[in-house]
N, C-alpha and C positions, 0 to 999 in steps of 0.2 A: 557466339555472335547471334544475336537477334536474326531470325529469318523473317524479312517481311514476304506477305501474303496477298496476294489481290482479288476481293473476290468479287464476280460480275453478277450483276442482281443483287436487289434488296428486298426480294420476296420472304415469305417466311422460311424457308428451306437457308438460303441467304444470310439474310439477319442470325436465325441459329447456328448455322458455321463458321460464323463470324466469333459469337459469343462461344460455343465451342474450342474455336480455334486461340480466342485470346483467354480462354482458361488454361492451357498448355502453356503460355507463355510468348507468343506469336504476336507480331506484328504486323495486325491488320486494316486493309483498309479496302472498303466495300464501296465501289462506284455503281450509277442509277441512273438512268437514262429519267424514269420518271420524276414527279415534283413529290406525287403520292401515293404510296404501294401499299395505303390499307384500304384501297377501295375494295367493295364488297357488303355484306350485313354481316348473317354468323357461319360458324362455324363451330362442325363439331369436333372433341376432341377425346377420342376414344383413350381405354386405359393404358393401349400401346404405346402410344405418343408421351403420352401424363409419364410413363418412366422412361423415356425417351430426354422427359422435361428435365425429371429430378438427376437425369445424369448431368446435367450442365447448370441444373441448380435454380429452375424456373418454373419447378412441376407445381409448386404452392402458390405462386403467385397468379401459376392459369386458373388454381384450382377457385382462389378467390374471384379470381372476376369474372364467375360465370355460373350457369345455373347447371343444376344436373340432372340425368336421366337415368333413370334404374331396371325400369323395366324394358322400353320399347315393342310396342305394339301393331300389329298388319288389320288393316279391316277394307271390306271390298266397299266400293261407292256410297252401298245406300245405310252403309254403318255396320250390316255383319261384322262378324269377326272372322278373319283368317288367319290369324294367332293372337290368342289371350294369353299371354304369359305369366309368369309367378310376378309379385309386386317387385321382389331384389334379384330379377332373375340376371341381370347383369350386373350386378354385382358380388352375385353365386358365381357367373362363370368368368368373370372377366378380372375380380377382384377388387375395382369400385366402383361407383357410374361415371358415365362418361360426360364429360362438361362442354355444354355449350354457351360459348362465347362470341362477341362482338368479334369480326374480323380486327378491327381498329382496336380494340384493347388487347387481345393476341398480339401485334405490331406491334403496342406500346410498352408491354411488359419486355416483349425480346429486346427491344432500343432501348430501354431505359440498362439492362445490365452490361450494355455495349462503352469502349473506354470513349466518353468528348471526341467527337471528329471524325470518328470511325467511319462514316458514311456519307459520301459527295455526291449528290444529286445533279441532273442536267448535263451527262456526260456517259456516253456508252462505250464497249470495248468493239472494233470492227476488226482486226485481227492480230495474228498473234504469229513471234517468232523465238525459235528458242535459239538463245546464246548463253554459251558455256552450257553451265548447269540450271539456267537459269529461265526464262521467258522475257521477253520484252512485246511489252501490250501498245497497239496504234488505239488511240481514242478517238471518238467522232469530232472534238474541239480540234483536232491535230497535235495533239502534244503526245508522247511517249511514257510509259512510265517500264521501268524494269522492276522484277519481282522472282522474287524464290519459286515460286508455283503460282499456279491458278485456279482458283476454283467456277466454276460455272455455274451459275445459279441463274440462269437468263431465262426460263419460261420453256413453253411448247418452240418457240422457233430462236432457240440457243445458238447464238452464235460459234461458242466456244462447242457445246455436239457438234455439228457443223464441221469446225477445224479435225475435230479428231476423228468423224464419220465418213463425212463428204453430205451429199445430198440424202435430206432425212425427208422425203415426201408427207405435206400437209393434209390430212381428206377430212372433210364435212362428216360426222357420225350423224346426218339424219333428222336431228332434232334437236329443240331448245329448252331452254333451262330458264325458269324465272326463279326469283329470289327477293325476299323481304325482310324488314323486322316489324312488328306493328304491338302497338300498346294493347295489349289480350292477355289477361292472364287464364293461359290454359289448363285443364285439368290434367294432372300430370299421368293419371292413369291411359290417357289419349294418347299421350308421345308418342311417334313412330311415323308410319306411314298408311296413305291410303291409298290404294289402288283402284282404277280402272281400263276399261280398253284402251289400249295403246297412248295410257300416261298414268303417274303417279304425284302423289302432293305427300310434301312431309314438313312435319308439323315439332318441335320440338320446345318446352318453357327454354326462355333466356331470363332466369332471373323469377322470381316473383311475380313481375308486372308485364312483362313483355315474352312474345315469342318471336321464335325464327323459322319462317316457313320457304318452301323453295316447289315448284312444278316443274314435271318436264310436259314435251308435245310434239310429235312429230311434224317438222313445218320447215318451207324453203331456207336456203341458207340465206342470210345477209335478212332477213324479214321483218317486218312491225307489224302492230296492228293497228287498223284504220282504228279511229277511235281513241287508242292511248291501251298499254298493254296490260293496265288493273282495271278495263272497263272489260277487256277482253277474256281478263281470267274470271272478272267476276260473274260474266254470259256464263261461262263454259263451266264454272263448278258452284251453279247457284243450285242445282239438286240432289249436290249431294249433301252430305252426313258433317253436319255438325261435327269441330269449329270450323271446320274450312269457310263455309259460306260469309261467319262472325268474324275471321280472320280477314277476309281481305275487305270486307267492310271497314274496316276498321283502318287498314292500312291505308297510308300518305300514298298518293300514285307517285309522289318525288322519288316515294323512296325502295321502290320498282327496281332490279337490275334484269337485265334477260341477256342473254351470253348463249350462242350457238355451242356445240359441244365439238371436239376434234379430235380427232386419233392422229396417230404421226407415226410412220415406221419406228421400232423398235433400234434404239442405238447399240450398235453391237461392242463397241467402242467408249468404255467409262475411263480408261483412265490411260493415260498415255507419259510414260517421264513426270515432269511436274505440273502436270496436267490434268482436273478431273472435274467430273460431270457430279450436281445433283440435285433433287427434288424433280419438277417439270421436264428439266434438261435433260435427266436421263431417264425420266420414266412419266411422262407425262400420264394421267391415270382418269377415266370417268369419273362419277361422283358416285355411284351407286351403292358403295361400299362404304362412304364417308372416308377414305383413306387417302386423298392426295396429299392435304398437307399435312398430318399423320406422317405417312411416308414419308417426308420432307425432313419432319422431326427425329424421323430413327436416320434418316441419312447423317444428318448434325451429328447427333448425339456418337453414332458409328463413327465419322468420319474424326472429331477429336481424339476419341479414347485408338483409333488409330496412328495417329498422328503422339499420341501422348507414348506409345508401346514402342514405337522407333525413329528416331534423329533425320532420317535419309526418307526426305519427302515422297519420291517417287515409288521406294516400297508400300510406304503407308497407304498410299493413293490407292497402289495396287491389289493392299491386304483389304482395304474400303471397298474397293470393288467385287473382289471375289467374295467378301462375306454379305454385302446388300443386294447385287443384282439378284439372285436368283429366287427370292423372297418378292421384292419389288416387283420384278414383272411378273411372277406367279399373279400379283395381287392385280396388277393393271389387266390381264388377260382375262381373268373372272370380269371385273369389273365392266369388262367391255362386252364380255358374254351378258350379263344379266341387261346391259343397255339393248343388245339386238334382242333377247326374250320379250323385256317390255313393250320393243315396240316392235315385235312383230306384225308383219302385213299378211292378210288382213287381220284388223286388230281383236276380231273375235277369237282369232288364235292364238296371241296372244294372253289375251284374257283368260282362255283357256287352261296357258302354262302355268301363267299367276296362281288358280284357281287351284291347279292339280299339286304346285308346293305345300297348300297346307294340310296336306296327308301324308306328308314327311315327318318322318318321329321328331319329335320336339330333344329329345336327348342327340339325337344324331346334330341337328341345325346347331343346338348349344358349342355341341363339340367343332364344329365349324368354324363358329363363331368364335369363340376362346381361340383358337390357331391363328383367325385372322387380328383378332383387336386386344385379348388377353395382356395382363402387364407382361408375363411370362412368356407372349409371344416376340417382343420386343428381346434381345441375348446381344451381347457383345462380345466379339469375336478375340479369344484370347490368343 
């Protein structure tokens, strides 16, 4: 007998356990409180993810629509360099470059391998009770729906964490995140990041013709700038180092996101009976790393081929968790370390720690890096 599946959120972590889950043979269906969950610009998608993709049968299709990075490079403010790396040095250690893509064509490649219907927008899950063997889901329209398991795919403030946590505390990390795409086609030997006192801007090709850039900046929660906030980035990084300066010139202030950054207690609690947590939900992550929805994507890709190795959902869940948590938040705790480094107070200090990373062996970083984004870092738990 078909076991149907409910999973809540239609994020990317979401949509691929979704797609995941209807490769095994699964009846699923994915409810969405939103209208549209590819808002955003790009996104990067490290080699981890890319075999993450090809388990579920979508690594070619990211690979196409989007541009790639091989090298990734560090320089301070005024253009120094604070790593020059080899031209294919990421794809020496990582095995290929890593591809960035449009948020919204990421979305639309995972929903297009999704079966018609799969996915009901304008309805959320508020909670949950388990009868028999089973779950029975309250939704915010009021109607019920029963289901074999649950999967949670609900964001930083998961409702479904929640149920199997209790109280998962929200805190403000301090500072914010802007993000663009803008029609530049940038020198690909530039990809990477640039750094200064207590903020960084990263710059990466989307494609040919366009790039995808992103700031952060230490500044109150809930904030704007008087002004409009591409007038404000364009004050604050008009002296530095080419393309930044050409990049946001160039950019649509439309097409401007800036999003506070948050941490959330660590859920100690992924998988409960037919019950379990992933992406955001159980590992909400900074951006430092490039790995939140990465992470998302090994969650999917883990969570079917566990689902595929045993009948009896609540083991699977259980073997999904034991083999992603410890990995996941390994990744989300770095990730949350290099945010407090960056923006160290005062930010001369900072700048400082920035400063002192590039006298780190370049063989040492590699080996770092391959653990964290490598295809071979991504393993499915047999």
């Amino acid at each position: 007998m078909t076991q149907r599946i409910l999973v809540v959120g239609a994020g990317i972590a979401g949509l691929a356990s979704a797609v995941a889950l209807q490769r095994q043979g699964l009846d699923v269906t994915v409810v969405e409180e939103r209208s549209d969950t590819a808002s955003g610009s790009g996104i990067s998608i490290w080699p981890n993810a890319l075999a993450a993709l090809d388990e579920i049968g979508l690594g070619d299709a990211v690979r196409d629509s989007g541009g790639r990075v091989s090298a990734g490079a560090m320089r301070w403010r005024d253009g120094s360099w604070l790593r020059r790396p080899s031209p294919e040095r990421i794809v020496t250690a990582l095995g290929e470059p890593l591809v960035v893509v449009r948020r919204s064509d990421l979305m639309a490649r995972i929903s297009d391998a999704l079966v018609d219907g799969t996915v009901e927008h304008g309805v959320s899950a508020t909670s949950f009770a388990t009868v028999g063997r089973g779950v029975r889901v309250m939704l915010s329209d009021g109607s019920t729906r029963d289901a074999a398991a649950v999967i949670g795919a609900d964001g930083v403030g998961s409702v479904v964490a929640r149920h199997l946590n209790g109280t998962l505390r929200r805190r403000y990390a301090g500072y914010t995140a802007w993000r663009g795409v803008t029609a530049y086609p940038m020198d690909p030997d530039l990809a990477g990041e640039t750094m200064g006192p207590g903020t960084q801007f990263g710059h990466v090709p989307l494609g040919d013709t366009h790039t995808y850039w992103f700031g952060t900046e230490r500044a109150p929660e809930g904030g704007s700038a008087p002004g409009g906030e591409l007038a404000h980035l364009r004050r604050k990084y008009a002296e530095w180092a080419e393309p930044i300066p050409a990049l946001l010139a160039a950019t649509d202030p439309d097409a401007v996101l800036r999003n506070d950054l948050y941490d959330r207690d660590e859920a100690k609690v992924w998988s409960r009976g037919p019950i379990v947590i992933v992406g955001d939900a159980a590992h909400p992550m900074r951006p430092h790393l490039g790995q939140g929805g990465c992470q998302g994507l090994e969650d999917a890709a883990v969570l079917g081929h566990c689902v595929g190795l045993d009948d009896d959902l609540p083991t699977a869940f259980a073997r999904f968790a034991a083999a992603r948590r410890p990995r996941a938040l390994a990744l989300a705790r770095e990730s949350r370390m290099i945010g407090r480094v960056i923006n160290t107070r005062p930010a001369v200090v900072g700048a400082a720690l920035m400063r002192a990373s590039a006298v780190l062996p370049e063989a040492a970083l590699t080996r770092h890096l391959a653990s964290i984004a490598s295809r071979t870092a991504f393993t499915l738990p047999s």
